[in-house]
Each structure stands twice: as C-alpha cells, then as structure tokens.
TIZATI-445807 format. One line per 8 residues: number of its first residue (from 1); their letters; for each residue z, y, x of N, C-alpha, C. Coordinates in steps of 0.02 Angstrom, whole numbers. Each point is the difference from the previous one (the first is absolute). Layout:
NUM	a	Z,Y,X,Z,Y,X,Z,Y,X | ... $
//
This chain:
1	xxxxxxxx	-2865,-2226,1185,-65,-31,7,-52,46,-31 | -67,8,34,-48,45,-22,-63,-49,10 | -35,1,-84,-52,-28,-13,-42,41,-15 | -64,13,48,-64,85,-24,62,38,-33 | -9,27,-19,29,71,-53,60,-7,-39 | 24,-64,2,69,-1,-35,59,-23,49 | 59,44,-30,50,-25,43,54,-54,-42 | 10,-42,-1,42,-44,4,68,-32,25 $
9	xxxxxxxx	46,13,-61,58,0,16,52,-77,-20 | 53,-27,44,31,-57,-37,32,13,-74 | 57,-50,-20,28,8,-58,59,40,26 | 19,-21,53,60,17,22,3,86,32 | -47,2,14,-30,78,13,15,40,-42 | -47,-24,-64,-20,34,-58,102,22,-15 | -6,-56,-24,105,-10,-17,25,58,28 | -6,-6,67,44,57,43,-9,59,-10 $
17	xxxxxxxx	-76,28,-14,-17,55,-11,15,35,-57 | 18,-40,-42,-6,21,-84,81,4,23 | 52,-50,14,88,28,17,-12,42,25 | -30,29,57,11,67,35,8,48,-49 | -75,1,-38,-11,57,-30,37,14,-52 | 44,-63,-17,43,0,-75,68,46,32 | -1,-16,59,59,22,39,3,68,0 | -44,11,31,-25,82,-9,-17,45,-44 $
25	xxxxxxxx	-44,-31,-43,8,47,-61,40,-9,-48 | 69,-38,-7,52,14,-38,62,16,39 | 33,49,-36,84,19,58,37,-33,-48 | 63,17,59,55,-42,-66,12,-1,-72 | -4,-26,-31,0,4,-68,47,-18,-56 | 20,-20,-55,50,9,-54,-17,-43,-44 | -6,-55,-4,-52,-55,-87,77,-18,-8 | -12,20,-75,40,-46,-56,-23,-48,-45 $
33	xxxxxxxx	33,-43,-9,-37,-84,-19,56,-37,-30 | -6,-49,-10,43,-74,-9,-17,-59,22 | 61,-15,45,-3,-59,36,-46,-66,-33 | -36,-21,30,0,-79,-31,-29,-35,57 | 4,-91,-22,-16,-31,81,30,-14,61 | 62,31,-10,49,16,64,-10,-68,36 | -3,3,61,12,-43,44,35,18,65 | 72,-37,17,64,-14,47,-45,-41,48 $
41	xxxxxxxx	-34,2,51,-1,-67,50,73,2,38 | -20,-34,52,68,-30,32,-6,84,67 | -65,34,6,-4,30,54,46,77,-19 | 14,-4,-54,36,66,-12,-30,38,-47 | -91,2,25,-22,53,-43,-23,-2,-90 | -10,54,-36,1,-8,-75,-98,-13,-17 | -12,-14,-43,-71,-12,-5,-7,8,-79 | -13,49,-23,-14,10,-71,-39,27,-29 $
49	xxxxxxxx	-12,-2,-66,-61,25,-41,40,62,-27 | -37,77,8,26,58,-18,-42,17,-65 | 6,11,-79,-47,-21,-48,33,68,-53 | -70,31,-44,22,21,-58,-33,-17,-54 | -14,45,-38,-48,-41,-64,-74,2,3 | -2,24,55,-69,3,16,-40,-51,59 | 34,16,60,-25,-43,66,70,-27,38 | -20,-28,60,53,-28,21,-15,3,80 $
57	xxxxxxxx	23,6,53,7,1,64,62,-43,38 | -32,-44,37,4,-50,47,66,41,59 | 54,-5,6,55,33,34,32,-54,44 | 17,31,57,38,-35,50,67,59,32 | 45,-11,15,75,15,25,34,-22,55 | -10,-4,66,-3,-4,46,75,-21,18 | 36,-40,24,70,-10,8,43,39,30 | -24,48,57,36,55,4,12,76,-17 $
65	xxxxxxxx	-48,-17,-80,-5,56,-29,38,-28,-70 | 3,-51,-22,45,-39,-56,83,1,0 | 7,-17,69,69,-5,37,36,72,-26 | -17,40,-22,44,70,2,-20,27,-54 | -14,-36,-84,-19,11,-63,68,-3,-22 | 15,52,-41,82,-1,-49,-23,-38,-69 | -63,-44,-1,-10,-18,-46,-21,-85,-4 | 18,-18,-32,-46,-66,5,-50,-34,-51 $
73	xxxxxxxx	-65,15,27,-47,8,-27,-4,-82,-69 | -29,7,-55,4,-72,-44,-75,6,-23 | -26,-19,-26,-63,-19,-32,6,39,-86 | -49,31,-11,37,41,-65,35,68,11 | 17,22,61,40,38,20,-59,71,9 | 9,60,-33,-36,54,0,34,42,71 | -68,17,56,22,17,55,-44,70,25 | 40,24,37,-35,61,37,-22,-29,85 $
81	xxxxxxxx	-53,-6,18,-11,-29,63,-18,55,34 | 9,31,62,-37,45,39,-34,-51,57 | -39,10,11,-63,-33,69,-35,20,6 | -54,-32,18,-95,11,20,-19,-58,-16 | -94,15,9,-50,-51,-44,-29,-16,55 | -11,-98,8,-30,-26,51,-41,-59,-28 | -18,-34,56,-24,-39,-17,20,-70,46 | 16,-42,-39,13,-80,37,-59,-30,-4 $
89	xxxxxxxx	-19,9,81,-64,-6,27,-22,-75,6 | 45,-34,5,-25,-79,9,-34,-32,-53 | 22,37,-71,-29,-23,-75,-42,70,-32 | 5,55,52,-33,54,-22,12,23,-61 | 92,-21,-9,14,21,-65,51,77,-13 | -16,48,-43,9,77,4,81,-27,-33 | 34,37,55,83,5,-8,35,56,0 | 62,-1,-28,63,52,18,40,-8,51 $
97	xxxxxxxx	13,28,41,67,-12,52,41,35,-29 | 77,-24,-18,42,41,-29,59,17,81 | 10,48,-1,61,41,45,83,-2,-27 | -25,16,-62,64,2,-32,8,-14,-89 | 34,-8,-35,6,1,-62,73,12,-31 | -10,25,-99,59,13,-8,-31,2,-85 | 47,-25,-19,7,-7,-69,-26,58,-46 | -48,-18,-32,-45,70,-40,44,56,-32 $
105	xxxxxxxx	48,-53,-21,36,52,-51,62,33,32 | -5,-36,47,69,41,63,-45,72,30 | -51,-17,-1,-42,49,18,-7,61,-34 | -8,-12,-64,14,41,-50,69,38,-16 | 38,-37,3,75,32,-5,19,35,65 | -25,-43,72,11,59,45,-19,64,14 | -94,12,-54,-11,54,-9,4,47,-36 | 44,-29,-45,43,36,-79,62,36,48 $
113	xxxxxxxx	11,-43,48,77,23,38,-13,41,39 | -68,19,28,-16,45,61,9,75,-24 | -60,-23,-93,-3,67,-10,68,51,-50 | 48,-54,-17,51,23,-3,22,2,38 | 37,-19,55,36,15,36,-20,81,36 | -92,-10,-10,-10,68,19,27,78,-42 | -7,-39,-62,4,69,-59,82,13,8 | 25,-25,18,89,-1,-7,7,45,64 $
121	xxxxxxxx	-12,-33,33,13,64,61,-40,61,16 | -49,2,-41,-41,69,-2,48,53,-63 | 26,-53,-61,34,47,-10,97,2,9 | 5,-12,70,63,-2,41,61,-30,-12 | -13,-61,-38,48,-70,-44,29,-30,77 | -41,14,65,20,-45,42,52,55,39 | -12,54,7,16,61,56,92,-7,-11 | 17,-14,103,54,10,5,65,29,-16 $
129	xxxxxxxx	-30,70,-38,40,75,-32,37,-47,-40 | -21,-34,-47,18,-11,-34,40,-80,-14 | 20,-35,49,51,-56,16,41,30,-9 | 58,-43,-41,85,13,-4,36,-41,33 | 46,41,27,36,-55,68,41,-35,-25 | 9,-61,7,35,-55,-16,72,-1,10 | 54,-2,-40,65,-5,10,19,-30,47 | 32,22,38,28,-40,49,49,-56,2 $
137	xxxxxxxx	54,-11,-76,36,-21,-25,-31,-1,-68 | -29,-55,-40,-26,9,-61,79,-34,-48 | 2,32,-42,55,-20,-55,-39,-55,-48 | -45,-2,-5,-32,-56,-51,-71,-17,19 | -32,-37,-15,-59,-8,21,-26,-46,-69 | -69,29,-11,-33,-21,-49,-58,-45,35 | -21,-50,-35,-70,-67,32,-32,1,-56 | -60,20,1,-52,-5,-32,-50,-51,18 $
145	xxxxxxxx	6,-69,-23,-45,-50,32,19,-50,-68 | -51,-53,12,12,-61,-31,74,-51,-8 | 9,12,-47,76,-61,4,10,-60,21 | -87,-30,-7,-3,-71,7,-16,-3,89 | -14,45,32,-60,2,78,64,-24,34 | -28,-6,56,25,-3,63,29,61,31 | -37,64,-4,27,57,24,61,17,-24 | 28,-12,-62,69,33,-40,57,-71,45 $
153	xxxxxxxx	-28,-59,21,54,-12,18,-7,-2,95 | -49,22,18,4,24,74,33,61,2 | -14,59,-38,47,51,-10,80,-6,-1 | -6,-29,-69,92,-13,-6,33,-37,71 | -41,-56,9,30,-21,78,23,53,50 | -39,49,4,-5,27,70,45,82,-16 | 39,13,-72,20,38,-41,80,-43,17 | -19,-47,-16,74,-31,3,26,-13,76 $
161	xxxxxxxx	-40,3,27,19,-27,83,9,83,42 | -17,48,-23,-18,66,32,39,27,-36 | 18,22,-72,48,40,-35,32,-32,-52 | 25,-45,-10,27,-36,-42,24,47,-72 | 36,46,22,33,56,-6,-44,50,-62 | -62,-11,13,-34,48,-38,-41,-52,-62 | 17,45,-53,-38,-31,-78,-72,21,-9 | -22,-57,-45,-54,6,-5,-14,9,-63 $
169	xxxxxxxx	-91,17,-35,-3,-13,-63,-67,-11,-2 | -19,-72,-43,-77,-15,-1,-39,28,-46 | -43,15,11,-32,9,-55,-86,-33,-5 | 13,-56,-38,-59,-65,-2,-57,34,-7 | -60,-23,29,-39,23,-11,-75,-66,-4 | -43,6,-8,-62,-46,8,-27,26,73 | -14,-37,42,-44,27,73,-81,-3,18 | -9,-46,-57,-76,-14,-10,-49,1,-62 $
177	xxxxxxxx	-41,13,-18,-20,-8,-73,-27,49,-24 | -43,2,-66,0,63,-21,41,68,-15 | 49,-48,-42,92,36,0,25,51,17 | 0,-33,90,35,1,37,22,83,13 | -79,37,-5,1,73,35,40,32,-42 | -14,-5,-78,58,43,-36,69,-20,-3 | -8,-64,20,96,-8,16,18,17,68 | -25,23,39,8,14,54,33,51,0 $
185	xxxxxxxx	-68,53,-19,11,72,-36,78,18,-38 | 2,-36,-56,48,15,-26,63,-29,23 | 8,-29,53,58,-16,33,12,41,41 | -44,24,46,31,47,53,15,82,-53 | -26,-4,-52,11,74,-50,72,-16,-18 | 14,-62,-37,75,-16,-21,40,7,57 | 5,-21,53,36,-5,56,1,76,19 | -37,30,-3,18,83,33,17,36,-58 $
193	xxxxxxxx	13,-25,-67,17,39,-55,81,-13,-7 | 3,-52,21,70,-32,-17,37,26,35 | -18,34,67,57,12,63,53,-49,27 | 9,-51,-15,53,-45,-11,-22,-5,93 | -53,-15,41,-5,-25,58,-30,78,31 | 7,-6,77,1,58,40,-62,-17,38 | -4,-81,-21,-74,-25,68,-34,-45,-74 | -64,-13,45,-44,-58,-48,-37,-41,50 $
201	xxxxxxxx	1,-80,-30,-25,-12,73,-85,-40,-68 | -44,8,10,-64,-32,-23,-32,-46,45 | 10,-61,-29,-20,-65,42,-34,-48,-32 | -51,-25,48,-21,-66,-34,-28,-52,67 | 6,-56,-19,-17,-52,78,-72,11,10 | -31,-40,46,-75,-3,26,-51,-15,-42 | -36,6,-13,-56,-26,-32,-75,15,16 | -54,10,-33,-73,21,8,14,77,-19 $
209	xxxxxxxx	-66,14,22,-10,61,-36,0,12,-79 | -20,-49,-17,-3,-12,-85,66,11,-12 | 53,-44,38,61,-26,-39,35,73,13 | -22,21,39,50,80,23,-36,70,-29 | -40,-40,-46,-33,76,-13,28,55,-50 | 58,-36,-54,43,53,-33,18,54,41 | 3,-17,58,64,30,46,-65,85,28 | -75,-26,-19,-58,51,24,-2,45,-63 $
217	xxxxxxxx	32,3,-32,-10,18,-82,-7,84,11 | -20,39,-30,14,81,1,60,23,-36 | 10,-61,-51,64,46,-41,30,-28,18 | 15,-50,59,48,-31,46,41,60,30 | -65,16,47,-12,61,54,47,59,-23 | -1,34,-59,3,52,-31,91,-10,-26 | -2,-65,-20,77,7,-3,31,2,67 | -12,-25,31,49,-13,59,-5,87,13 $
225	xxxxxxxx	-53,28,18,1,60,32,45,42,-53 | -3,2,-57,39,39,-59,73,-7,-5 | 4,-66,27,90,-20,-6,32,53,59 | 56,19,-18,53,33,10,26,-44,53 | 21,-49,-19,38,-40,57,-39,-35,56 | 35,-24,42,-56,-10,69,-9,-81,-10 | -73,-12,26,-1,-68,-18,-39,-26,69 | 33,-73,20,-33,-32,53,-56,-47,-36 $
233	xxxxxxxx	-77,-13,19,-43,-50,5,17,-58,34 | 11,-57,-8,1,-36,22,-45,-81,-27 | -64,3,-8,-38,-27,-20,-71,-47,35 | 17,-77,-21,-21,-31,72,26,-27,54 | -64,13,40,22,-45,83,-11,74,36 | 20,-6,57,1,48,41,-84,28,9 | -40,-39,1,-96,33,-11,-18,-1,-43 | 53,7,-70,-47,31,-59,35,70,-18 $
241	xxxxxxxx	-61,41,-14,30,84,-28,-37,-15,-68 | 20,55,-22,-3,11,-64,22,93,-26 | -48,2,-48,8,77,-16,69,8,-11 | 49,-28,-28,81,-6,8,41,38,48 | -20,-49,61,17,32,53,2,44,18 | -68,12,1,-40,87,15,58,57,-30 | -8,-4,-58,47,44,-39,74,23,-7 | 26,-86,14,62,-15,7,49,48,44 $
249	xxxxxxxx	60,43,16,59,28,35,-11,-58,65 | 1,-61,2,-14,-47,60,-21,-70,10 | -40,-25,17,-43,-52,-9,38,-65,31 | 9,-55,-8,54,-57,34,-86,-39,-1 | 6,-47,54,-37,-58,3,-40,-62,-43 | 81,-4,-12,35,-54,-45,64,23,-34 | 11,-27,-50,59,-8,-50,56,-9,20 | 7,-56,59,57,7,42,11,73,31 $
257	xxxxxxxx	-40,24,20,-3,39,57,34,82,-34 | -38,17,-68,30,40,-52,77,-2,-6 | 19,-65,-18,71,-14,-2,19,27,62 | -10,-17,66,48,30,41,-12,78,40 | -47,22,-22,-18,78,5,30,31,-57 | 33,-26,-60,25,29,-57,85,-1,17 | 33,-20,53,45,-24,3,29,0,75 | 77,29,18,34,-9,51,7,-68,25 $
265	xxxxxxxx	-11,-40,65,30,-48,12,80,-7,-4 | 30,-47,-51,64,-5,3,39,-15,67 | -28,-45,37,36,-12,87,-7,43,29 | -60,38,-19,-27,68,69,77,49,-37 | 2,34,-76,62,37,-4,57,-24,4 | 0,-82,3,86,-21,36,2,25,74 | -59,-8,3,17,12,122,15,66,-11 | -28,46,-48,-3,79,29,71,9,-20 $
273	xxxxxxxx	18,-16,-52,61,-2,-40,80,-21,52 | -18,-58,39,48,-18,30,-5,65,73 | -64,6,43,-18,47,32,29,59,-3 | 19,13,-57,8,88,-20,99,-3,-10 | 2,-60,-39,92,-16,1,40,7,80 | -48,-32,53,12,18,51,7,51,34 | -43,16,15,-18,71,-6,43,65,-7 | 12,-31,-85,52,52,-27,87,-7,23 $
281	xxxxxxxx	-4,-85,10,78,-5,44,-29,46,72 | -15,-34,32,-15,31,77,15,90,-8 | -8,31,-40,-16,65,-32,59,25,2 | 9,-30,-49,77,-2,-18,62,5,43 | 18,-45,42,16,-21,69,13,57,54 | -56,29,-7,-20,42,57,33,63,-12 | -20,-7,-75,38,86,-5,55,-6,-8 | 36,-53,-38,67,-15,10,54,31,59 $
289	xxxxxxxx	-43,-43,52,24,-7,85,3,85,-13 | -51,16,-8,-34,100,20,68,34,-8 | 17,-18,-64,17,59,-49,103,-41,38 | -9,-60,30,74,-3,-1,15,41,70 | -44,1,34,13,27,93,-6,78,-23 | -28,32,-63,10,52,-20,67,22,-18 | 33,-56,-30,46,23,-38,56,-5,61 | -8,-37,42,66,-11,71,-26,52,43 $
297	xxxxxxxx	-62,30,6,1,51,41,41,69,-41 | -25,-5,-50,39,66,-40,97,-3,-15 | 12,-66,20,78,-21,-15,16,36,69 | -43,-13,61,46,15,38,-8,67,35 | -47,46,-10,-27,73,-11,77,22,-34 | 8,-23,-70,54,14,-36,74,-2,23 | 5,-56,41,73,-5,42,10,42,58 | -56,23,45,-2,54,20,5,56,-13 $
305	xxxxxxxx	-8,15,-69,16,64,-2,59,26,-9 | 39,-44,-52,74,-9,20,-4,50,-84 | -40,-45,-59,27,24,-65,47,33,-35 | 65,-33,33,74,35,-24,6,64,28 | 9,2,63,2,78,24,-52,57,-39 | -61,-11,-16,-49,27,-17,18,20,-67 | 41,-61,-33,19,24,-80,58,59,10 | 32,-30,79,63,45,-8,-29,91,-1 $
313	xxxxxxxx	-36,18,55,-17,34,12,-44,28,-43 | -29,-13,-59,-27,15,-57,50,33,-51 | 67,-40,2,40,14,-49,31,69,20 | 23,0,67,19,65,7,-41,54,-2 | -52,6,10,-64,34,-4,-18,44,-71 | 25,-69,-31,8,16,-79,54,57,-25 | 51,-37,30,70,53,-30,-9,66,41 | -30,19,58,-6,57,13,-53,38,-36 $
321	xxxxxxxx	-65,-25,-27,-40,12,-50,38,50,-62 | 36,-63,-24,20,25,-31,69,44,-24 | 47,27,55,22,50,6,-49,65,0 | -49,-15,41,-34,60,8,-32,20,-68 | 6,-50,-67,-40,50,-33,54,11,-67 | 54,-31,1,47,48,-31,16,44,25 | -4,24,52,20,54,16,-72,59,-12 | -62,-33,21,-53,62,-16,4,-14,-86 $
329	xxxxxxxx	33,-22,-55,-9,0,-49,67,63,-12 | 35,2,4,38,28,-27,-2,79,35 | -34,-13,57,-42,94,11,-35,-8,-32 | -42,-21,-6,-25,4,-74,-5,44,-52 | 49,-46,-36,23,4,-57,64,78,0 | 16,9,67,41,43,-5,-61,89,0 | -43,-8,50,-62,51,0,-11,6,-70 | -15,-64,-34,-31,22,-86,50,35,-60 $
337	xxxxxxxx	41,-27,17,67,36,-14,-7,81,-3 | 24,8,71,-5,70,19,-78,47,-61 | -65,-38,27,-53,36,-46,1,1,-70 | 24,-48,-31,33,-8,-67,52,63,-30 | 59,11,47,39,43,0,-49,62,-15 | -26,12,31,-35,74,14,-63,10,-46 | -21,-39,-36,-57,6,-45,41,27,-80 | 65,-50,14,58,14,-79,6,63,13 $
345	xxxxxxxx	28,44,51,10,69,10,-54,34,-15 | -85,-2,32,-45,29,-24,-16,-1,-92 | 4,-65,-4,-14,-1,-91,53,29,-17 | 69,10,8,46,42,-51,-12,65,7 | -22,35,58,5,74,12,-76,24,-47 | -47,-60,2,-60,28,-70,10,-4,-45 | 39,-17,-29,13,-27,-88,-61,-7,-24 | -6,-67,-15,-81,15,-19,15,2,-86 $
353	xxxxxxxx	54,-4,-27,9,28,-80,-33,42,-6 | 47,40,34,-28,97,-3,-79,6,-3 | -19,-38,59,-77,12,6,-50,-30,-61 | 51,-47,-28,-66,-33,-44,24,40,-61 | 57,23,-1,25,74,-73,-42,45,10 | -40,53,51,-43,13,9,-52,1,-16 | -39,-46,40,-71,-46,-21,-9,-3,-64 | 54,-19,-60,20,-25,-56,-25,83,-32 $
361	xxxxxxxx	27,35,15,-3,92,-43,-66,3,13 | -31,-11,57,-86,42,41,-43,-45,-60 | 39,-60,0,-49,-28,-65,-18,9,-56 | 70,5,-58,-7,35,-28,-38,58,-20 | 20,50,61,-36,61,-21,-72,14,-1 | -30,-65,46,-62,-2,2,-42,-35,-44 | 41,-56,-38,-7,-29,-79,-20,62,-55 | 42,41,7,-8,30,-58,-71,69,13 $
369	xxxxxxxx	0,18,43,-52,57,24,-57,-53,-19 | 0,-66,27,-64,-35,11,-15,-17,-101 | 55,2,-52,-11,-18,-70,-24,61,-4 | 6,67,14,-12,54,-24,-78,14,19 | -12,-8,59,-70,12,35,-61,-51,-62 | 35,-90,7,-64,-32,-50,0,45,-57 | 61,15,-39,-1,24,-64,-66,75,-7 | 19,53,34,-56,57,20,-76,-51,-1 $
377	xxxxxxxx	22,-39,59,-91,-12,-10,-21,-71,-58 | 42,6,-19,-38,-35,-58,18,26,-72 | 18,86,-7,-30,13,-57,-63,33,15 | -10,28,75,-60,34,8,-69,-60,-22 | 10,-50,38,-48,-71,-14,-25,-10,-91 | 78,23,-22,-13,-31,-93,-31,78,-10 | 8,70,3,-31,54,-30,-102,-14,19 | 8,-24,66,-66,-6,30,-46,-26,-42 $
385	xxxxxxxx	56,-63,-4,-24,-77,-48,-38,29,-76 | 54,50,-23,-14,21,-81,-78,40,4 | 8,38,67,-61,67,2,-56,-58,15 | -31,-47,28,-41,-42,17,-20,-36,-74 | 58,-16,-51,-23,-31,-55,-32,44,-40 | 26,60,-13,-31,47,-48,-78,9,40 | -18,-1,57,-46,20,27,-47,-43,-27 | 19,-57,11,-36,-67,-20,-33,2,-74 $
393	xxxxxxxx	65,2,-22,-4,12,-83,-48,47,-24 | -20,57,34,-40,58,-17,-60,-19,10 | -33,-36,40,-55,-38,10,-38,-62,-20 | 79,-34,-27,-27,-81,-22,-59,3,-42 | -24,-39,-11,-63,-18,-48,10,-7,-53 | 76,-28,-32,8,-15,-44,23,68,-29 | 16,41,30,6,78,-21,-40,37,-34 | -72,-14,18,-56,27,-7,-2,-55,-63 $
401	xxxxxxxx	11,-75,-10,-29,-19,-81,41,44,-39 | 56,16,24,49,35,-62,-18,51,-32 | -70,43,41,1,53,-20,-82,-13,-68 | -1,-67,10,-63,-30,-46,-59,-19,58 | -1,-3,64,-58,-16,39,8,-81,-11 | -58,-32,32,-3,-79,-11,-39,-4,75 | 27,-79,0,-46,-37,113,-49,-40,-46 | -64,23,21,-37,-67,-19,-50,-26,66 $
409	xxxxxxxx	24,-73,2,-36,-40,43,-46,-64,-26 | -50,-2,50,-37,-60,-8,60,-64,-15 | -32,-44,-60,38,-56,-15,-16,-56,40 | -51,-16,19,-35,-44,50,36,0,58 | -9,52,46,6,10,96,73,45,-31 | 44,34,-41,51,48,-11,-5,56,76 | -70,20,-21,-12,58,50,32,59,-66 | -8,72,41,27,46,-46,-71,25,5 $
417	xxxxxxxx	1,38,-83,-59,40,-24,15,63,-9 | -41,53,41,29,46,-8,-78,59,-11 | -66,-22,-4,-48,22,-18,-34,-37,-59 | -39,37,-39,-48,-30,-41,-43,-53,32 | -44,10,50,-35,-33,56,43,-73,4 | 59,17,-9,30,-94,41,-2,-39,-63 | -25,35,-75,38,-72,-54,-60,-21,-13 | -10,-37,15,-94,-35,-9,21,-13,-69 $
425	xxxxxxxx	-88,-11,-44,2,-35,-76,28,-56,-14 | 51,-17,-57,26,-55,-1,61,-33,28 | -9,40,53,68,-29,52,63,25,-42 | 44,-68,6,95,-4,-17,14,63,48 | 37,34,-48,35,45,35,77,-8,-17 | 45,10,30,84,29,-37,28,54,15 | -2,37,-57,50,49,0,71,-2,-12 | 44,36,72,71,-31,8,30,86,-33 $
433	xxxxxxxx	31,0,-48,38,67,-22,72,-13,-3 | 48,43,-17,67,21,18,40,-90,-41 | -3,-22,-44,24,-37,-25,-22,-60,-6 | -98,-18,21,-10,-86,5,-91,32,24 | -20,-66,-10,-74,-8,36,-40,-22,-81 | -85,64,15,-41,-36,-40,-45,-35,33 | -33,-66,-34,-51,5,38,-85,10,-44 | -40,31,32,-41,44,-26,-80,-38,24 $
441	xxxx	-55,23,-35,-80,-2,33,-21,47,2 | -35,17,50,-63,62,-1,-50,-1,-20 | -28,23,-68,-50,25,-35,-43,-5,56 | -94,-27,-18,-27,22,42,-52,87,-20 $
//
C-alpha cells in the first residue's frame, strides 16, 4: 500500500523480510549453550531454550533432524548445536533452528582425539612397518580388561568355545576413571615384561566417549606401540575407535571378536585335522599299491634272469680269475728274483769296505794338512795382532800423560781445550793426567 510518499508494509511482510534476511546473512553456524525449557510435543519435534550466563535464544529441532541425535537431549544438559538464525514469523519471535547436536563435552574430547590422533601418526605410532604378526597358534594369551565387565566374560566364552586348549592370564585392570590410564599403562608394560604370553588381547565393552576415553590416553598409545609382544584392540562396539586401535598390531570390533581373531577355531582344526588323516591314509595307500607292483615287477625281471645260473657263471669266472693271477704272481716273483740275484753279484764284485777303507785314509790325510794350514794362519793373525798393539800403544794418549803431558777439557759441554782462546774467565775446567782428574778455574 502507498500513501503520498510512504510505503507501507503488513506485519507479516515486515516478519518475512527480517527471516529472509536473518537467513542470509548468517551461514551455518556452531552455539554452545545449556538446555533449558525443553519441550517433547506429541509431533516429534524438540522446542527449547538454548541459554548461557548472559542471554538466551528461543530453539526449535525439527523431527527429522532429532530422529538421528546419538544423544538425548535433557534440560541442564551443556550442548553444541550447529544451525541457522530465523525467525518464527507468526509471533515475530528471533529463533534457532538446530540441524544437529552433541554433547559439549563429547565435543571437546572428540577434539582432544582429533588432535591426538593427529600427533601420533605424524610421529608414525600408527604406520603399518611397524605391526607384529600375530601367532598363528598362541601358547598363552594375556586379557587386559576389567574383571568385573562383560568383555572378560564374552572373551572367555568365545576362548573356551574356539580353543579350549589354550591358557590364559588376566591381568585386572580399571577401564574407566581417572586411574584407569596408568593401570592400563602398567599392565600392558607388565604383560610384555613378563613374557609369560606370546599375544595380548586389550578389551573393554561399549560405552560413551567419556567412558572409553582411558583407552585415548598417550601413555596408553605409547605402551602398546613399545611392547614387544603383539597386541589385539578390541575395545567397544564395532563404531567406536579409539587411539588404541590405531596403534594396536590389530584392531577387533568388539571383545568377542578379539577373542576369535586371537585364536584357531577348534572345529575348523578338527575338520582340517580329520581332512589331512585322510589324506594321509589315501597317501599312504597309493604308494603302498606303487611301491608293491614295483616290487612284483622287479620279482619277476628277477626270475627271468635265471639268478642261479648267473651265480653259477660268476663262480667260474672267478676261479679262472683267479688261476690267472697265481700264475702272473709267481712270474713275478720269479723276474724279481732273477734282479735280486744280479744286484748281490754287482754289490760283491765292489766291496764297498775297501771303498769306504779308502775314503777313510783321503780323510785323514786331509784332516791333518787342513790342522796344519789353520795353525800357519793363525800365528801369522797373532804376530799381526802383536804389531797392531804396539802401534796403538805408541800413539795412545795415555802414552803421552806418561811422559808428564795432561787433556784439559771444558767441565760444562767436556769439549777439549786445546788453545788459550777456548778457556774463557772463570770457567770449570778438568785436567785429566796419567793417574786421576783435577778439576781447575781460569784466572781471569
């Protein structure tokens, strides 16, 4: 409606225009609050007051956006809402549409879990290299879970029904709580210190994120990856993970499910078991048959050939053998003979007496020429010897003290002095003469 110069709008107008624009100038968004006001009608949808210590906003939850909440919203209840800002135009009152919601503090722990889970695998806690392959036959198996839960006796069930055969060993632990993380810790450390088990299975039943959050721990994380022995996760329902897992040699669903990934089916190794006994008769059997049509084909190869004759004909074979070599033995022996004969004739006609009576004189005589020859040259050596000493003697130094000369050397450096020029003022001197040493100064 247009009156002169103004334009004029309804209520319902106005309403619409202001939702548009609320529509538009806000995108999806994130408010955290606490419930209060809640209202259930019969139509499905939620109708509540979203409030902090400051203001409060008017919220609505639409029934096919409620229908698929893992949460159920209470009054008092601290929440993360994602939606947009409108307006319920009939009362022109400014609202929230919520899309979705989730528990504030789940919120928080899921983003404690993001950014660990990030830091763990940046520094490679998650990376495949490093899984240990699981026994194929475990000799013991260690359970690290609650004594009192449900999981230790879904385990043992499915332990007893699958390997009866194989032992176990618990080791109690707390699954929830403050506690919980260092007993966690120090259970899977005891269990890989002990060696006593070859597997580990770490379990705990379903719960919240809260109730499973030991299991997000870092020094959770850090043992499992540090243990020596291989350990299955099995923690939860099949859609909850946990940094555990991540880390874990192999992740199970569920607790049941650990148990029978830790473990041979006992019926599956009776079938293979009976399978393979067969098998091994059938096997057996066969070669039996093989080896007997072997042994009747070779019986009668053998009757053909007619054995006895063959021995006969061997034997004589033999005795002509051996005629023939007594007889080349005793030519032989008669040839060596003969050369024997004739070597005794050569050695008697040399006498080798004679020859070594001989040899025996050439020695001699050459003994004694050879005493006579050293003797000559070694008095020439001793006259030499005498003429070299006197020579000596005529020169020694000590010859010259005899005659009254004296050595005098520097006492300091025992240089020899043999000018005025070398005895500086003062300087130690020693004079060495025929019978001892003085020692002396030089006047300056």
């Amino acid at each position: 409606m247009e009156n002169s110069n103004r334009t004029i709008i309804s209520v319902g107008e106005l309403n619409a225009e202001v939702n548009q624009q609320l529509n538009q100038g806000f995108p999806l968004l994130w408010v955290e609050g606490e419930i209060s006001n809640l209202v259930r009608p019969s139509s499905g949808h939620l109708y509540f007051t979203l409030k902090d210590s400051k203001s409060q906003i008017r919220s609505a939850m639409f029934r096919n956006r409620n229908m698929k909440l893992n949460i159920k919203p209470e009054n008092g209840m601290k929440v993360l809402v994602r939606g947009r800002v409108g307006l319920y135009e009939p009362r022109g009152e400014y609202q929230f549409i919520a899309e979705h919601m989730e528990d504030a503090g789940v919120g928080q722990l899921q983003k404690q879990f993001e950014l660990l889970k990030q830091k763990l695998s940046t520094a490679g806690l998650f990376d495949e290299k490093y899984k240990k392959e699981l026994p194929e036959y475990p000799k013991r198996i260690a359970i690290i879970t609650s004594p009192t839960g449900a999981a230790i006796r879904d385990i043992l069930n499915v332990l007893n029904r699958r390997s009866p055969q194989t032992p176990v060993l618990i080791y109690p632990v707390a699954v929830q709580g403050e506690a919980s993380k260092t007993e966690i810790e120090t259970a899977i450390m005891r269990a890989d210190l002990d060696k006593k088990c070859d597997l580990i299975i770490l379990a705990r039943g379903g719960g919240s994120i809260e109730d499973l959050w030991s299991f997000n721990e870092e020094n959770v994380a850090k043992a499992i990856y540090n243990a020596n022995t291989p350990i299955i996760s099995g923690v939860g329902h099949e859609i909850d993970f946990t940094i555990a897992d991540f880390v874990s040699d192999l992740r199970a669903p569920t607790p049941s499910a650990a148990a029978e990934l830790a473990t041979p089916d006992r019926e599956q190794l009776l079938t293979e078991t009976v399978q393979t006994k067969l098998w091994l008769e059938q096997t057996i059997k066969r070669s039996i048959k093989q080896k007997k049509q072997d042994l009747d084909w070779l019986e009668s190869r053998l009757l053909l050939q007619k054995p006895a004759n063959k021995i006969q004909q061997q034997s004589q074979r033999l005795d002509e053998l051996d005629n023939r070599l007594k007889s080349l033995v005793l030519k032989i022996f008669d040839k060596k003979q003969l050369q024997l004969d004739s070597l005794g004739s050569r050695l008697h006609s040399n006498l080798p007496q004679r020859k070594i009576a001989e040899h025996s004189q050439r020695l001699t005589h050459i003994n004694i020429r050879l005493n006579e020859v050293i003797k000559n040259n070694l008095r020439n050596k001793q006259s030499i010897f005498y003429i070299n000493i006197a020579k000596l003697d005529a020169i020694s130094p000590l010859k010259t003290l005899d005659r009254g000369y004296a050595i005098i050397k520097d006492k300091q450096s025992g240089k020899l002095i043999t000018t005025v020029t070398q005895a500086e003022s003062n300087n130690a001197i020693l004079i060495k003469l025929k019978d001892g040493e003085l020692n002396a100064k030089v006047d300056p």
